[in-house]
C-alpha positions as CSV (number, residue, x, y, z in Angstrom):
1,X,47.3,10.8,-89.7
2,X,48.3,13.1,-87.0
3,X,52.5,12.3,-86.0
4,X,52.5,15.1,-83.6
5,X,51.6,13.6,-80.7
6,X,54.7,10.9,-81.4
7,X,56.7,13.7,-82.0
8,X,56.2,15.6,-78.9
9,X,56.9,12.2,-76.9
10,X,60.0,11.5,-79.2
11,X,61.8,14.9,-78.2
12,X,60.5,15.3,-74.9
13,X,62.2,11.6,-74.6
14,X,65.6,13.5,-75.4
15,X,65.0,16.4,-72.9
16,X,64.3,13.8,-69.8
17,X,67.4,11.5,-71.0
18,X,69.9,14.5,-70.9
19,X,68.2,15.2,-67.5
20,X,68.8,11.7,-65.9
21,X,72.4,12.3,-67.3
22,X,72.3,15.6,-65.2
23,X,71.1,13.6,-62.2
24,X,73.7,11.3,-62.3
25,X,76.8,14.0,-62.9
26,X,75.6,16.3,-60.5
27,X,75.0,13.6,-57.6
28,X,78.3,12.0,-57.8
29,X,79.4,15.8,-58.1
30,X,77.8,16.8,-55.1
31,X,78.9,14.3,-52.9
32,X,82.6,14.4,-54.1
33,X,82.7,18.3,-53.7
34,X,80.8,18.1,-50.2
35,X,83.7,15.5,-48.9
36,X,86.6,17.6,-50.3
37,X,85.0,21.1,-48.6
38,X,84.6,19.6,-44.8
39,X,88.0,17.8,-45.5
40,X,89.7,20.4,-47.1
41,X,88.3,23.3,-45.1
42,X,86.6,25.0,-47.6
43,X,83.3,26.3,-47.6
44,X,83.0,27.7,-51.1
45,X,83.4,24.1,-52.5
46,X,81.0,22.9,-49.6
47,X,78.6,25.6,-51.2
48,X,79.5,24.5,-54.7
49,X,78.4,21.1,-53.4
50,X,74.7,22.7,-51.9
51,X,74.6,24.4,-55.9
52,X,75.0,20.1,-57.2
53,X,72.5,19.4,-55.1
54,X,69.8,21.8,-56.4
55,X,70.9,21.0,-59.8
56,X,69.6,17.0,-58.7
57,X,66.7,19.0,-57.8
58,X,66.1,21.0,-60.9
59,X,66.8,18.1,-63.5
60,X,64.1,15.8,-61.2
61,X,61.7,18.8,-62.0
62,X,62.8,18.8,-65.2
63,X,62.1,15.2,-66.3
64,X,58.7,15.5,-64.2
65,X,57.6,18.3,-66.1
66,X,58.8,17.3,-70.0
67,X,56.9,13.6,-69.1
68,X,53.5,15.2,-68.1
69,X,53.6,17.7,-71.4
70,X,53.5,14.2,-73.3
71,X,50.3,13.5,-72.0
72,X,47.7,14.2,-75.1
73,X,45.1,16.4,-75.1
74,X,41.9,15.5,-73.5
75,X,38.3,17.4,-72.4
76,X,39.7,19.1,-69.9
77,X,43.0,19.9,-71.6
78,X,42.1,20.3,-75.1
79,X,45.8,22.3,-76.3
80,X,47.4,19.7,-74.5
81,X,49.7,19.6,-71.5
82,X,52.8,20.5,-72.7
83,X,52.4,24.2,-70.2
84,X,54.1,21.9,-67.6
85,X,57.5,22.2,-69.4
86,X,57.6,26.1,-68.7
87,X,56.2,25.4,-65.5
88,X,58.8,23.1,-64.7
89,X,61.3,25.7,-65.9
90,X,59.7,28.6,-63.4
91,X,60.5,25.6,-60.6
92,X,64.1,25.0,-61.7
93,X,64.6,29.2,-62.1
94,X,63.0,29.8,-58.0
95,X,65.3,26.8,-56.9
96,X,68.5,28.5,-58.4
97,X,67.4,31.9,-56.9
98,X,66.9,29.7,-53.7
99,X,70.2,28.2,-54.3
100,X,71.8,31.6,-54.4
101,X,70.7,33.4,-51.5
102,X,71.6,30.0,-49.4
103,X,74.9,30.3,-50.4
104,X,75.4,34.5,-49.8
105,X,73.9,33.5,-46.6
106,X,76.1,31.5,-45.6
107,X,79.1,33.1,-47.2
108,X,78.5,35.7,-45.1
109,X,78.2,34.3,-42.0
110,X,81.2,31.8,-42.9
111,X,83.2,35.7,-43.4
112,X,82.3,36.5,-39.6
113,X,83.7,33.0,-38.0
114,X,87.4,33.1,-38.3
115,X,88.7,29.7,-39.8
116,X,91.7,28.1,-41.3
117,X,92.7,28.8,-45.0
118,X,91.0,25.6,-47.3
119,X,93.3,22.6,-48.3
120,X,95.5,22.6,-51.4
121,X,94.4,19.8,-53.0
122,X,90.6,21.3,-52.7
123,X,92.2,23.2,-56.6
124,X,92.6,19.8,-58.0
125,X,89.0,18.6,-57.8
126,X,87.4,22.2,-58.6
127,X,89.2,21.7,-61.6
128,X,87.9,18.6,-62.3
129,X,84.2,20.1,-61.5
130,X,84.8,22.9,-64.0
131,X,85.7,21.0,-67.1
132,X,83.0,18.8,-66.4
133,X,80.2,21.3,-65.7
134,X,80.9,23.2,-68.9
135,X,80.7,20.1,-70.7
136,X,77.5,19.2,-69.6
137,X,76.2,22.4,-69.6
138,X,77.0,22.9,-73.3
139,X,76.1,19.1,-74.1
140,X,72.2,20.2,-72.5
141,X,71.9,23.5,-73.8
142,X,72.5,21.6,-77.6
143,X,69.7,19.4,-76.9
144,X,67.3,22.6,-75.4
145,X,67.9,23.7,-78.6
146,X,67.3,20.7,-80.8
147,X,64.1,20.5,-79.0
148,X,63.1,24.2,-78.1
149,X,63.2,23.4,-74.5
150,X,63.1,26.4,-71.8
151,X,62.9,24.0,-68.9
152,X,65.9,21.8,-70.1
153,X,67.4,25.4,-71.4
154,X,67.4,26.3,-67.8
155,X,68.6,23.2,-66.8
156,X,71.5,23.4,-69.1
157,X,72.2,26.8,-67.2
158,X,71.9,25.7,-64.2
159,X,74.9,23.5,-64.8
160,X,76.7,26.4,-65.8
161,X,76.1,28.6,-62.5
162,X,77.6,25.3,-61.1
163,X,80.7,25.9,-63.1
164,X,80.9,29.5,-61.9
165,X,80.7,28.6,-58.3
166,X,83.6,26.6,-58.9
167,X,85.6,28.6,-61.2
168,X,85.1,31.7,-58.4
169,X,86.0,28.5,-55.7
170,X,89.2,28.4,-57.5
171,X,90.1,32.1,-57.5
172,X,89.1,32.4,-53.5
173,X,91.1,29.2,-52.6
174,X,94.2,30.5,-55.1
175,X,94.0,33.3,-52.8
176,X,93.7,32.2,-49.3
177,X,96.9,29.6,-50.3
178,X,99.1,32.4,-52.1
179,X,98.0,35.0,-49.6
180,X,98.1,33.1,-46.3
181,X,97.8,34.5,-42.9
182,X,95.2,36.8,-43.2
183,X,93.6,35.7,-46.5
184,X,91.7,32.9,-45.0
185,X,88.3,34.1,-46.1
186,X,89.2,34.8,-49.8
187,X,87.1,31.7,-51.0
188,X,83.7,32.7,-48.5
189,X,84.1,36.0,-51.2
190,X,84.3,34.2,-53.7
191,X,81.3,31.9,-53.1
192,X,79.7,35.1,-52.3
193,X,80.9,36.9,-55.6
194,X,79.5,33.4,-57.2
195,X,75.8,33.8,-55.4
196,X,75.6,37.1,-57.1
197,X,76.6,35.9,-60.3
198,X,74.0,32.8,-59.6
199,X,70.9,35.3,-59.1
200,X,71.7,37.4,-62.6
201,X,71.1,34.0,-64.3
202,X,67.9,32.8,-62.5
203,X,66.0,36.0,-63.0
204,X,66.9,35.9,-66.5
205,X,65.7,32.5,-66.8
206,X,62.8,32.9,-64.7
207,X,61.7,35.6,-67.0
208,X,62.1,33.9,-69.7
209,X,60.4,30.7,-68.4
210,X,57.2,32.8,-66.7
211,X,57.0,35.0,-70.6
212,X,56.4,31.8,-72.2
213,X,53.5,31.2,-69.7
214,X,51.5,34.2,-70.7
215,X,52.3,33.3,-74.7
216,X,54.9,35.8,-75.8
217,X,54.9,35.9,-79.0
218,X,57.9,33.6,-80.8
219,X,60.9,35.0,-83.0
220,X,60.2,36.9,-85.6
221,X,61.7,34.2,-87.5
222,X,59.1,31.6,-86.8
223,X,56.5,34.3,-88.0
224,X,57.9,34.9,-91.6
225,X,58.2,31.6,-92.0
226,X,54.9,30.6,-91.5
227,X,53.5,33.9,-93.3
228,X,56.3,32.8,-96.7
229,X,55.1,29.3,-96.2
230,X,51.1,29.9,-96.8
231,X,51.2,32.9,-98.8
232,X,53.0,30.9,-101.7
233,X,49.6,28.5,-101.7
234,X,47.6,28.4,-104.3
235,X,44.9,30.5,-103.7
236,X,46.1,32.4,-101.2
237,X,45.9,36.2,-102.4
238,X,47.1,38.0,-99.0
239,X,47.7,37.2,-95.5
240,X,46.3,39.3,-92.1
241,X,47.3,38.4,-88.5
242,X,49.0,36.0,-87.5
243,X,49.4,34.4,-83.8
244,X,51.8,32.6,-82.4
245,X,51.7,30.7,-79.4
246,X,54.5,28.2,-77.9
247,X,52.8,25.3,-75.5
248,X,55.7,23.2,-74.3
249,X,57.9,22.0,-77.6
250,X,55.4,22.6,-80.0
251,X,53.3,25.9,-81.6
252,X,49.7,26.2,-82.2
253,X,48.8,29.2,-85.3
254,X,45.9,31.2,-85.8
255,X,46.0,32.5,-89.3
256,X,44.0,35.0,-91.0
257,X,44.0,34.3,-95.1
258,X,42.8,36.5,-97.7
259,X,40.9,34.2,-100.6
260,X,39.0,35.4,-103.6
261,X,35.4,36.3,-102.2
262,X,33.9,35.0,-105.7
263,X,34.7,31.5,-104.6
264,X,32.1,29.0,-103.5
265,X,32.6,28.2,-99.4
266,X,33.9,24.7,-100.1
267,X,36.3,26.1,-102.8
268,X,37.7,28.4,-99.5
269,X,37.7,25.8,-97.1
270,X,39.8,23.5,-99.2
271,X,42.3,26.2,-99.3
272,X,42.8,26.6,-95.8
273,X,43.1,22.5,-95.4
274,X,46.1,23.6,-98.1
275,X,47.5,26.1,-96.3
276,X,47.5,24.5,-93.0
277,X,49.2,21.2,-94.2
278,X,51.4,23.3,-96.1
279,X,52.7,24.9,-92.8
280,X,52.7,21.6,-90.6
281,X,55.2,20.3,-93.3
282,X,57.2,22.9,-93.2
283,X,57.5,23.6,-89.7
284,X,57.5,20.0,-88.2
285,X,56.9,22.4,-84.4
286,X,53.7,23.4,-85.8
287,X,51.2,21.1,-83.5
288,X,48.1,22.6,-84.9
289,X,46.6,25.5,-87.4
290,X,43.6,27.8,-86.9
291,X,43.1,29.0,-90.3
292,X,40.5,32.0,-90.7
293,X,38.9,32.9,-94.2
294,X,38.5,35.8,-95.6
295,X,37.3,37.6,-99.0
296,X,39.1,40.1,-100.8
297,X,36.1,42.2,-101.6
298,X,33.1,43.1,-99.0
């Protein structure tokens, strides 16, 4: 009996809980940010607030896209649908970029209106922001990589350009206080500074996320563990290519194995049966094994 299929729902399950966790945090977070920015005059926390709100967005995306690549495979789908997670994470990637620019934009035009200098207590709750963003950003990333998530990996990430825009909040508003007349503007630079930082991350995670699309290959890791795994089979004499293709959390193999060519067809196809439950035990993100027989002699 096949368990993959409960497998895939099982950690998928734990991607879309640590995403309604992230919907919850970053809601309450965006509205207590947004309150203290128009209160305390301070539009890098107001912008911090816009970055909690796309981070609602991205976990929503998220959670929609881990729950489709659940769905089994059918006649139309026949590898699955788990290509929704890495779509999902090209969604979340375009909405930080999106986040980004917003935020330059309007750093820059907040720069060009003079204004008063933000609120002291504004500190206080960025403070609070930051030790709960990185919390929650490393408490995410640990699950991406229980389950070998890029969209929740992003996610995770997206919590942590949340914590930048906040730590950078801190350093603008430390500024415009200590500085005073004159330094009013310190925290629009330093959302700004924070938008820049904010784009490095979501090109880097959009790469990542669109790579996975076109099947780049996996580690090297992954690879010798598969080819150590099947060559120590029983019957096995050598091993030729080996593909590797990651579709949502799982892997799908297409091995080429080297059997004596003086065996009788059924003797070789009961090798490769071997081989390929020999791999799906061993690497419980193995989904499914194409395993092509070949002879030693011609």
């Amino acid at each position: 009996m096949n368990n993959k299929p409960l497998e895939i729902k099982q950690m998928a399950k734990r991607g879309m809980n640590i995403s309604i966790l992230g919907i919850i945090v970053n809601a309450l977070l965006a509205i207590i940010k947004g309150v203290t920015g128009v209160v305390g005059n301070s539009y890098a926390l107001i912008a911090d607030a816009i970055e909690s709100l796309f981070d609602v967005f991205s976990s929503i995306i998220v959670w929609i896209g881990l729950r489709i690549s659940t769905i089994p495979p059918d006649e139309d789908h026949p590898y699955g649908h788990g290509k929704a997670e890495p779509i999902a994470a090209i969604v979340v990637a375009i909405a930080l970029l999106g986040a980004a620019f917003g935020i330059a934009y309007q750093s820059i035009q907040e720069i060009l209106t003079p204004h008063h200098a933000p609120a002291s207590f504004t500190l206080i709750v960025l403070v609070v922001v930051i030790i709960v963003k990185e919390v929650l950003f490393r408490t995410v990333l640990k699950v991406a990589k229980d389950v070998d998530s890029t969209a929740v990996k992003n996610d995770a990430w997206h919590h942590r350009s949340d914590a930048i825009t906040s730590a950078f909040a801190f350093v603008g508003i430390s500024i415009a206080l200590i500085g005073g007349d004159g330094y009013e503007m310190a925290d629009d630079y330093a959302a700004l500074c924070a938008s820049v930082v904010i784009v490095f991350n979501a090109v880097k995670l959009l790469l990542s996320a669109v790579n996975e699309v076109m099947d780049i290959a996996p580690s090297s890791e992954i690879e010798k563990l598969i080819r150590d795994t099947a060559i120590n089979v029983e019957g096995v004499v050598e091993l030729d290519k080996c593909k590797i293709r990651k579709t949502g959390l799982f892997y799908f193999v297409d091995l080429h194995v080297v059997v004596d060519g003086n065996i009788s067809v059924k003797e070789g196809h009961y090798i490769s049966h071997l081989v390929k439950d020999e791999i799906m035990k061993t690497e419980p993100k193995v989904f499914d094994v194409i395993i092509h027989i070949e002879p030693d002699i011609y």
